[in-house]
C-alpha positions as CSV (number, residue, x, y, z in Angstrom):
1,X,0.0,0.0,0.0
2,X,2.7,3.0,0.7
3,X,4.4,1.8,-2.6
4,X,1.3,2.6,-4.3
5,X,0.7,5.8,-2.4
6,X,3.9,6.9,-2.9
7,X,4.2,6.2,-6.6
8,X,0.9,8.0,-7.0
9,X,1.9,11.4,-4.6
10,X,5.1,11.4,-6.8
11,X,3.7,11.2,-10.0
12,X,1.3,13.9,-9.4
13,X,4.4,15.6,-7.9
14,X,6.5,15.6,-10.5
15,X,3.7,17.0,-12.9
16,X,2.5,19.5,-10.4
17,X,6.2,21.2,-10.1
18,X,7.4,20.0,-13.5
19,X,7.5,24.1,-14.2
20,X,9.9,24.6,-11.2
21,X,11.8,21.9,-11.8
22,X,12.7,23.7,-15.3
23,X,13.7,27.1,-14.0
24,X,15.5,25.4,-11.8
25,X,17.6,23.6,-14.4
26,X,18.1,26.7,-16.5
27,X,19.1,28.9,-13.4
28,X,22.0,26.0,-12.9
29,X,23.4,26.2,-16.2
30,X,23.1,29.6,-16.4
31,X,24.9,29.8,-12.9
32,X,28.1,27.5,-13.7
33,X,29.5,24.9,-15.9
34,X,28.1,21.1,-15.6
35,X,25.3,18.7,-15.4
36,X,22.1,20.0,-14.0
37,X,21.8,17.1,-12.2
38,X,24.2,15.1,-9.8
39,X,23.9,11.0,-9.5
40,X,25.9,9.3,-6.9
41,X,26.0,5.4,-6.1
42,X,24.0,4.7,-3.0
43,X,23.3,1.8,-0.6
44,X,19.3,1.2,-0.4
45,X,17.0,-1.2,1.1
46,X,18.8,-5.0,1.3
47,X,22.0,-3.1,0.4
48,X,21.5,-2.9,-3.1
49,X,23.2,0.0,-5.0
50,X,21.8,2.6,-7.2
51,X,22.2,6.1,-8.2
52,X,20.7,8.8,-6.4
53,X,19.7,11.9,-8.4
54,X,19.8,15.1,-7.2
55,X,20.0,19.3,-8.5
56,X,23.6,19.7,-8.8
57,X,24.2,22.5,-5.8
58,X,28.0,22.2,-6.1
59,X,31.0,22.8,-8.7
60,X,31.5,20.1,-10.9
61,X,34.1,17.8,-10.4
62,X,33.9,14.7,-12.4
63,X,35.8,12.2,-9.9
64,X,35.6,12.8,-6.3
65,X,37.3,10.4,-3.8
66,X,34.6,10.3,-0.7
67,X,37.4,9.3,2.0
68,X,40.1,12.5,1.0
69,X,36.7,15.2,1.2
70,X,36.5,17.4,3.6
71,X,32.7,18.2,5.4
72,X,30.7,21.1,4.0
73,X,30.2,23.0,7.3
74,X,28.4,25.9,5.6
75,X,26.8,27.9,3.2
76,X,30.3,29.8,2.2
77,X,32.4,26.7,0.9
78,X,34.0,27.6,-2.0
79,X,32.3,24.1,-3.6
80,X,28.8,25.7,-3.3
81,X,27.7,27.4,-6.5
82,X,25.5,30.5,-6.2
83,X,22.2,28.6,-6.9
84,X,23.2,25.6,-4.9
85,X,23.3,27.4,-1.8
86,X,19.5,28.8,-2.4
87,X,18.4,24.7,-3.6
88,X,20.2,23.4,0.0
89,X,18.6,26.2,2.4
90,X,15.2,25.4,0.7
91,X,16.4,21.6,0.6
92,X,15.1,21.9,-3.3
93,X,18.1,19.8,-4.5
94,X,16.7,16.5,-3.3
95,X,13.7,17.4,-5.5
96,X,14.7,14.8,-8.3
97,X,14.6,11.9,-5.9
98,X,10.7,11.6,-6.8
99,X,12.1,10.0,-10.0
100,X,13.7,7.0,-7.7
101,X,10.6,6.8,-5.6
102,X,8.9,6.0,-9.0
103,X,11.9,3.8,-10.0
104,X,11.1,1.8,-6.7
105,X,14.4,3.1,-5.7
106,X,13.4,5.1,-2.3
107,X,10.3,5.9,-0.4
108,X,9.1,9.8,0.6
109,X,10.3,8.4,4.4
110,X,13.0,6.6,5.2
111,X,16.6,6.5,6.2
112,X,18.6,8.8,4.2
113,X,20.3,6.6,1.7
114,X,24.2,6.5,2.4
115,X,27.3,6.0,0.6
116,X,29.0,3.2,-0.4
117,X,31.9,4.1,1.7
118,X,30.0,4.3,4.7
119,X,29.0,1.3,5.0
120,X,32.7,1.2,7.0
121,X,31.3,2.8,10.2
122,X,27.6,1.1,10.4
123,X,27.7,-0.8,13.3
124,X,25.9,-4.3,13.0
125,X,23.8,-3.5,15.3
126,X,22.4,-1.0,13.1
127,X,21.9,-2.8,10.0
128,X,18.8,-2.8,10.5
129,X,18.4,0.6,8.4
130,X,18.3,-1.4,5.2
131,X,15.6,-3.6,6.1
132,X,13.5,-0.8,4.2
133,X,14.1,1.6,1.2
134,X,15.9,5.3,2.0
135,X,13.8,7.9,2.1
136,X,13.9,11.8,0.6
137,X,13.2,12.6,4.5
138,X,13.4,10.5,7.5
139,X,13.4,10.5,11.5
140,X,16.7,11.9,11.7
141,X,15.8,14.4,9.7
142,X,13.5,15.5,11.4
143,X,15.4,15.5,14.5
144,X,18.8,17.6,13.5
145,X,19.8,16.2,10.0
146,X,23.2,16.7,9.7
147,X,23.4,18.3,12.7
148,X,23.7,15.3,14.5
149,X,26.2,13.0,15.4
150,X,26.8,9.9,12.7
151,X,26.1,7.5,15.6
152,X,22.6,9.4,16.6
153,X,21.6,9.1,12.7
154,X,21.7,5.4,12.5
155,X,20.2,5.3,15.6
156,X,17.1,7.4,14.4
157,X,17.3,4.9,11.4
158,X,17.2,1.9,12.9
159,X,14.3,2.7,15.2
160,X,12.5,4.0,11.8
161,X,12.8,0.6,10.1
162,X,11.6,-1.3,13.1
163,X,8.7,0.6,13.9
164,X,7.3,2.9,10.7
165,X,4.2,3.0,10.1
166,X,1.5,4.8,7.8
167,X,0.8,7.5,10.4
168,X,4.2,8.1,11.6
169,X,4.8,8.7,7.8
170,X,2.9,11.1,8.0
171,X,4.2,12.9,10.8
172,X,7.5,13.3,9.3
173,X,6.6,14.9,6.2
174,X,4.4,17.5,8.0
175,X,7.7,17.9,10.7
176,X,10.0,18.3,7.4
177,X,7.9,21.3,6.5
178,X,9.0,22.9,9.7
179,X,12.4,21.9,9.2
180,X,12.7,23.4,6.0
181,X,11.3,26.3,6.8
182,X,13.9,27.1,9.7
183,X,16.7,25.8,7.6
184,X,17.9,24.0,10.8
185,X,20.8,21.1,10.7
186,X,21.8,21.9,6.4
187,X,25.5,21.8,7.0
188,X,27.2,18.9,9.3
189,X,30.0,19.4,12.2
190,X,33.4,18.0,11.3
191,X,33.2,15.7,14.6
192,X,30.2,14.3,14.5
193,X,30.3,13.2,10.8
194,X,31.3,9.6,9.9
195,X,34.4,10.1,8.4
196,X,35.1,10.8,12.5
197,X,34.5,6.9,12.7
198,X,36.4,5.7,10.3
199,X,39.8,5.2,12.4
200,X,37.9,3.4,15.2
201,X,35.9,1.2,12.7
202,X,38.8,-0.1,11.3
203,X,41.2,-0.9,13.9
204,X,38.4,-3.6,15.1
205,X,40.1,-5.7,12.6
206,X,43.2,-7.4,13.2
207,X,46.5,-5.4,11.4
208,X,47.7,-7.1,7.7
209,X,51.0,-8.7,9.9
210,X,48.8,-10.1,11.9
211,X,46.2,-11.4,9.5
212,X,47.9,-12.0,6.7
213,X,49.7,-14.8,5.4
214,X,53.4,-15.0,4.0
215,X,51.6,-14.6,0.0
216,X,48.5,-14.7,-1.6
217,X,46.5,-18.0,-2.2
218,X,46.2,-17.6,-6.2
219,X,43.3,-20.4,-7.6
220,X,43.0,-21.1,-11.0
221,X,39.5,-22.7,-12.6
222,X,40.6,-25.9,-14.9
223,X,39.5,-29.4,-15.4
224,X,42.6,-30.3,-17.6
225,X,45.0,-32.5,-15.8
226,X,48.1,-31.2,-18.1
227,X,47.2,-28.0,-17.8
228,X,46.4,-28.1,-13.9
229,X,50.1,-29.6,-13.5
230,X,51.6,-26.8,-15.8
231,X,50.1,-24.0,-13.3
232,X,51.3,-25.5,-10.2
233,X,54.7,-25.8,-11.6
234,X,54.3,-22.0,-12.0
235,X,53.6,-21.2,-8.8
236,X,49.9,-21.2,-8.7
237,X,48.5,-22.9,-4.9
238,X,45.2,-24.3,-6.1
239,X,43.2,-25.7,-8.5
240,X,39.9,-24.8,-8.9
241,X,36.4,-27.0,-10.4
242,X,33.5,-25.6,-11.1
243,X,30.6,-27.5,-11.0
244,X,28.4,-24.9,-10.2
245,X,25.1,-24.6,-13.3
246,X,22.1,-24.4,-11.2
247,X,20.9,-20.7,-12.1
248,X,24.2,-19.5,-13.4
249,X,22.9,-18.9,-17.3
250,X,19.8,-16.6,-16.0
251,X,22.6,-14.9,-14.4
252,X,25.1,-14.3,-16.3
253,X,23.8,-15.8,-19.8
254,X,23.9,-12.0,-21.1
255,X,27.7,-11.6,-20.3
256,X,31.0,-12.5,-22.0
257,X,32.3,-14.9,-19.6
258,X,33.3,-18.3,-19.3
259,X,31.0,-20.8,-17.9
260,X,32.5,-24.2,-16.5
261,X,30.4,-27.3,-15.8
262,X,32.7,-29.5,-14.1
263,X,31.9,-33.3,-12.6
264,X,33.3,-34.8,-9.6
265,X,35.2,-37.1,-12.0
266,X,37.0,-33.8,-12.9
267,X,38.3,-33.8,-9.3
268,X,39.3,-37.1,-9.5
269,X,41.1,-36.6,-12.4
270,X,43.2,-33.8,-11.1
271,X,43.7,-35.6,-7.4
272,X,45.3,-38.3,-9.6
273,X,47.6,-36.4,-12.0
274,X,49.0,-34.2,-9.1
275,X,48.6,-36.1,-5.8
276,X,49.6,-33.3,-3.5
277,X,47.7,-30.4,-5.2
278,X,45.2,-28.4,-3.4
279,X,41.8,-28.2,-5.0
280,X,38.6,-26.7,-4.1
281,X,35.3,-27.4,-5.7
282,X,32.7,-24.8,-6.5
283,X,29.4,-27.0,-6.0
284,X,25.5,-25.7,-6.6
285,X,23.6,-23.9,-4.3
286,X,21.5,-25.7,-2.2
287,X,18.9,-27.9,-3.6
288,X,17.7,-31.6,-3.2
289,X,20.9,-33.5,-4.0
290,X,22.9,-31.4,-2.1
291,X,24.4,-34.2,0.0
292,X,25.4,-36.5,-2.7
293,X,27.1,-33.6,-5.0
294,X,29.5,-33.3,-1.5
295,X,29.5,-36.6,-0.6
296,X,30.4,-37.6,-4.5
297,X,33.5,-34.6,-4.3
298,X,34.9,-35.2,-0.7
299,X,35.2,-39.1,-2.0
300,X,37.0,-37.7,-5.6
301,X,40.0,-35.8,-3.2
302,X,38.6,-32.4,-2.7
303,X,40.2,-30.2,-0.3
304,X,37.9,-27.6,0.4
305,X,33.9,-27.4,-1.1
306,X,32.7,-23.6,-2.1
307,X,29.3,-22.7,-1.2
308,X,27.6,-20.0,-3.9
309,X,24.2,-18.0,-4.0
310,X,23.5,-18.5,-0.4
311,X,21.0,-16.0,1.1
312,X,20.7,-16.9,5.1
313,X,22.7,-17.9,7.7
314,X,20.5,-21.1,7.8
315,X,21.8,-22.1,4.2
316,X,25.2,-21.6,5.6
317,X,24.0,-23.8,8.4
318,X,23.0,-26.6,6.5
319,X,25.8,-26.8,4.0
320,X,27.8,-27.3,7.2
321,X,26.1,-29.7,8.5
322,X,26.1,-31.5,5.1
323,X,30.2,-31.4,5.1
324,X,30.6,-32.2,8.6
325,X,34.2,-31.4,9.0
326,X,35.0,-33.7,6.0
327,X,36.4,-31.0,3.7
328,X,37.6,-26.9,4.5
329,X,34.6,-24.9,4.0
330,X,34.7,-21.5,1.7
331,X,31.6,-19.6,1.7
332,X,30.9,-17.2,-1.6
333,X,29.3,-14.7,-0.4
334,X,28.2,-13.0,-4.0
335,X,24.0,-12.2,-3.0
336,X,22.9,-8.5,-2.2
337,X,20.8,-10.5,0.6
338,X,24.0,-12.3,2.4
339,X,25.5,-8.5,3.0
340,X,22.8,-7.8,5.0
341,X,22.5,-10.5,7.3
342,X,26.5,-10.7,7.7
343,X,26.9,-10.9,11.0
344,X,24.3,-14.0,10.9
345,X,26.2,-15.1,8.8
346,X,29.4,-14.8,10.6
347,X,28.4,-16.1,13.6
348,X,29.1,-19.7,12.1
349,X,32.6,-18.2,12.2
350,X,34.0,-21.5,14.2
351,X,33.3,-23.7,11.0
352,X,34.1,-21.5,8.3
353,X,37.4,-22.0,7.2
354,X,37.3,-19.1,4.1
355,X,35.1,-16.5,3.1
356,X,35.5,-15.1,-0.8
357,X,33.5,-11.8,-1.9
358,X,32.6,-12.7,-5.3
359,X,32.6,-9.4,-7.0
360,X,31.1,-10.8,-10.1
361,X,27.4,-12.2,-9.2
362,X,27.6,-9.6,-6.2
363,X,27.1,-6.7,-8.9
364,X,24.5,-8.2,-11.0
365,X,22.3,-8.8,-7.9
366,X,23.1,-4.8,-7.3
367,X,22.6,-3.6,-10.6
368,X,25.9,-2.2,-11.3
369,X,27.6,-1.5,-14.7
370,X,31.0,-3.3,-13.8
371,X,31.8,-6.1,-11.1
372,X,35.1,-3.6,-9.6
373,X,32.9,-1.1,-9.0
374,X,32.1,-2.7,-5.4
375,X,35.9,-1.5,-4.7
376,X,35.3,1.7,-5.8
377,X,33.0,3.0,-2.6
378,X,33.7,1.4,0.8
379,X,31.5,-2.0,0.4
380,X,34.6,-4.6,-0.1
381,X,36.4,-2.6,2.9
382,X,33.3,-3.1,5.6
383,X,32.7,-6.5,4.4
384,X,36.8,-7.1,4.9
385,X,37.1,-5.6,8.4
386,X,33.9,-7.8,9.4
387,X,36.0,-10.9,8.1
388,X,39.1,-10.2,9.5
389,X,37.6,-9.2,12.6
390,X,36.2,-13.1,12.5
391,X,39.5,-14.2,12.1
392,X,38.6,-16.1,9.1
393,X,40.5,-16.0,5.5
394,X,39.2,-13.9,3.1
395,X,39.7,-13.0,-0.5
396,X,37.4,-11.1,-3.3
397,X,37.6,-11.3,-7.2
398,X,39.6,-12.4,-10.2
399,X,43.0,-11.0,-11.0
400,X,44.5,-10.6,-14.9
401,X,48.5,-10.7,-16.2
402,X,49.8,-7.5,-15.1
403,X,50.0,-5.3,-17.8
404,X,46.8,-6.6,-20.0
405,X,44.8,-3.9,-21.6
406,X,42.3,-4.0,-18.5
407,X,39.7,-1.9,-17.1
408,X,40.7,-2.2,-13.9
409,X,44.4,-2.8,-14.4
410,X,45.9,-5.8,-12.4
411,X,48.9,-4.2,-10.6
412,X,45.9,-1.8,-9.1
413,X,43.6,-4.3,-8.1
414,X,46.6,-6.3,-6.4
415,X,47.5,-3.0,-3.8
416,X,43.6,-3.2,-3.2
417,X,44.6,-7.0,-2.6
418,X,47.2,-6.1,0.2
419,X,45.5,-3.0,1.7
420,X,42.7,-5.0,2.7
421,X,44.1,-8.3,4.3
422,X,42.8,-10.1,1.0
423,X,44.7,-13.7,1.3
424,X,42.8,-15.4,-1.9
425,X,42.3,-14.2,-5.8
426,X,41.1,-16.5,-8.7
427,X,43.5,-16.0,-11.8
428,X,41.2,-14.6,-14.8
429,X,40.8,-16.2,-18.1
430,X,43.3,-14.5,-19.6
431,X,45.9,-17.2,-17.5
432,X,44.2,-19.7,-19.6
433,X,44.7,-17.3,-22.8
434,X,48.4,-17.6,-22.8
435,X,48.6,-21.1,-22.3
436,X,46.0,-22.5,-24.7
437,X,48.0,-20.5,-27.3
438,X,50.7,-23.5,-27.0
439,X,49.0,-25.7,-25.8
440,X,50.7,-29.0,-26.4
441,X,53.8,-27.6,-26.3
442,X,55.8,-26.6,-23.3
443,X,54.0,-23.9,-21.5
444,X,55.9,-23.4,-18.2
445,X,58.0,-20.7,-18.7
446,X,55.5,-18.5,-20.3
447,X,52.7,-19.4,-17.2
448,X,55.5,-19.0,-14.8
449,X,56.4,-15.7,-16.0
450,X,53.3,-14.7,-16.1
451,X,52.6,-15.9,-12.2
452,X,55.9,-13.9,-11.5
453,X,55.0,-10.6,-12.1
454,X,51.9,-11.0,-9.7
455,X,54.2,-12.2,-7.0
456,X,56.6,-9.4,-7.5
457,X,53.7,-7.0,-7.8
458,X,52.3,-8.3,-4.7
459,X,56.0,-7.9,-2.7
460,X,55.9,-4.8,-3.7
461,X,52.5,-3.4,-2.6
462,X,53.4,-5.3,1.1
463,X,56.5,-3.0,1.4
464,X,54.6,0.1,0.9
465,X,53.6,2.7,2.9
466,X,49.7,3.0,4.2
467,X,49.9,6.4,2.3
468,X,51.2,4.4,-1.3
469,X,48.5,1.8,-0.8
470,X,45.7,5.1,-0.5
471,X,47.3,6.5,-3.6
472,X,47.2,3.1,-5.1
473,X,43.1,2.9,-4.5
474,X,42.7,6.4,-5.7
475,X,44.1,5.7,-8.9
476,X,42.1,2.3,-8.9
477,X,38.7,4.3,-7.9
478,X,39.3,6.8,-11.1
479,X,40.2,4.3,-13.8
480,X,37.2,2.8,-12.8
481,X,35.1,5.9,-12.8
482,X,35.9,6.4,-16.1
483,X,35.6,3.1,-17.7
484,X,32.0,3.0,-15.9
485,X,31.5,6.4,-17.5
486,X,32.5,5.1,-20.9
487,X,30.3,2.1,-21.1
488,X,27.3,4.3,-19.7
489,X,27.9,6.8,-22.3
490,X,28.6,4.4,-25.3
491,X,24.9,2.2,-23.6
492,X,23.2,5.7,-24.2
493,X,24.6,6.0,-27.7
494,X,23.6,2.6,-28.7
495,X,20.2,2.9,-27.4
């Protein structure tokens, strides 16, 4: 019913001002140079991303790096343009957002939708925030907006996702009138805003000497026995099978990727050829025949069984109960739905042996344009500190050759690797590239070249500085802002 309500009220909104709205956009580009409107990645309801759209208040800048910004305290910042100090004090700016409330993006109330980056300093007992869509105007708005501490907001949230109701709705939108009005809490106090957390959040987590191990655990997907023997001669630590098919074609039958579908005789083929290999096998979510898929591995040789797709802590539950300490257990946590109920999740931390944030799946279940994205805002860093904190080994992604034509270039995503404690990557299919272009011949040198320049990337990144490794992700965060603004250009082109 509020869905319906809302979508209505903003409809009839939208019309209503539609006049306004146009001045306004013509008083912007009159006023300075840039977009009329600004869009910035958010975290809604479940955790899933979008963009927010918004009157553009401030002077454009194309890439901005959340973590380096300093807080807006008021109405002089030099960042402000002319108009956009008139849209803030009216709080006209957030006008647009109607057009997400229709896109079933965000409600009239709710918690204010935050950045990816902050997701650093939410405390888990305040997760509870995305249990509902982010509103235009919310509790804590209505009692100090930015005025109040960080701590205080999610508090206000939390208790608004719990508890809302039709005619507390209703109550906040005549209370944000008032606020308005008396242009109270616009502009936020250095001290109270959550980059002030950020320090504490993440020294919860154990340091990288203490967490990390002596190199990275690099995995490699292959069924091919002479192959499979030719990377471990290289120097990669684990073979990878794939026997994952349930639901992966609706997922990702639209994209140019590989798609294995391995069999446990593929495991017992490699435990064979290369006796003392490690191996882990990707299996199917959970279904009927779980327990025979495992059973059917463990008894092939596999080392350690990946669990995809899960939701709930109770599917984590059951798949280990279904291994029963027979195998190492790595959990893929790649669902929008498994961020939110993390510290469920984690509490199975005793039988979990890895964790891997699969960047892949994880942003086609949040509707993003590019899978590296997820490291470009703070997501990948809360998840990690959560992890670590668990004591439990951890790793995200897929890694190229160092110095491929890549979108997100693989020396950049390795300091990402080591700033964050990461102690697993899967080797892309561009490992696979090189060695199927000789294959039958000797490959070993070209593979264990290849495999070289990762590890001496890799040393390299662990003797740098904490401010090399921040200049490292800033350079990441804008080659991926501008790939992600290529393809969205080039999609509206093409459409």
């Amino acid at each position: 019913m509020k869905r319906i309500i809302e979508s209505i009220v903003s409809a009839l909104a939208l019309l209503i001002l539609a006049p306004l709205l146009i001045l306004i956009a013509i008083a912007i580009k009159l006023d300075s140079r840039g977009p009329v409107f600004f869009r910035q990645q958010r975290v809604g309801k479940d955790c899933n991303l979008f963009d927010v759209i918004k009157f553009r208040t401030m002077n454009h800048r194309e890439h901005i790096d959340q973590h380096a910004e300093s807080v807006i305290q008021g109405g002089t910042d030099s960042r402000i343009t002319r108009v956009g100090r008139l849209l803030r004090m009216s709080s006209v700016d957030e006008l647009p957002q109607l057009i997400n409330i229709l896109n079933g993006e965000m409600s009239l109330v709710g918690p204010r939708p935050i950045l990816p980056e902050q997701m650093e300093v939410v405390p888990e007992n305040r997760m509870g925030r995305f249990d509902v869509r982010p509103g235009i105007t919310g509790l804590a708005q209505v009692n100090g907006r930015r005025g109040l501490d960080w701590m205080k907001q999610l508090e206000y949230d939390t208790d608004y996702a719990a508890h809302h109701n039709l005619l507390q709705d209703l109550r906040i939108v005549c209370r944000t009138f008032i606020v308005v009005l008396t242009g109270s809490g616009i502009y936020a106090d250095a001290s109270k805003n959550w980059r002030a957390y950020r320090q504490t959040a993440t020294s919860a987590a154990p340091t990288l000497a203490e967490n990390l191990a002596e190199e990275i655990t690099f995995m490699i997907i292959t069924n091919n026995p002479v192959m499979a023997d030719q990377f471990i001669s290289a120097g990669v630590n684990r073979l990878f099978v794939d026997m994952e098919t349930l639901g992966k074609e609706e997922r990702q039958g639209h994209l140019n990727t590989h798609r294995a579908s391995h069999t446990p005789d593929d495991v017992r083929a490699l435990r064979n050829a290369i006796p003392t290999a490690s191996i882990m096998t990707r299996i199917n979510p959970l279904h009927d025949d779980s327990i025979e898929e495992i059973d059917a591995i463990i008894s092939a040789g596999t080392d350690y069984i990946m669990l995809p797709m899960f939701e709930t802590a109770e599917e984590v539950d059951t798949f280990l109960s279904l291994v029963d300490g027979r195998a190492k257990t790595t959990l893929l946590l790649e669902t929008p739905q498994s961020l939110v109920r993390i510290d469920e999740i984690l509490e199975h931390y005793e039988r979990i042996d890895e964790i891997h944030i699969g960047l892949n799946d994880l942003h086609l279940g949040m509707r993003l344009d590019f899978m590296f994205e997820l490291l470009g805002g703070g997501l990948v860093d809360y998840l990690a500190n959560k992890i670590r904190a668990r004591n439990i080994r951890f790793g995200f992604g897929g890694i190229s050759r160092i110095g491929g034509n890549e979108a997100a270039p693989a020396n950049l995503v390795m300091g990402e690797h080591v700033r964050l404690g990461s102690e697993m990557v899967i080797l892309s299919r561009s490992f696979h590239q090189q060695a199927a272009i000789r294959e039958g011949q000797d490959t070993h040198l070209d593979i264990a070249s290849e495999i070289q320049k990762l590890r001496e990337c890799e040393r390299a990144y662990r003797n740098a500085s904490a401010e090399e490794l921040e200049h490292n992700r800033s350079q990441l965060q804008q080659s991926i802002r501008v790939f992600v603004k290529h393809r969205r250009d080039t999609s509206v082109e093409t459409a």
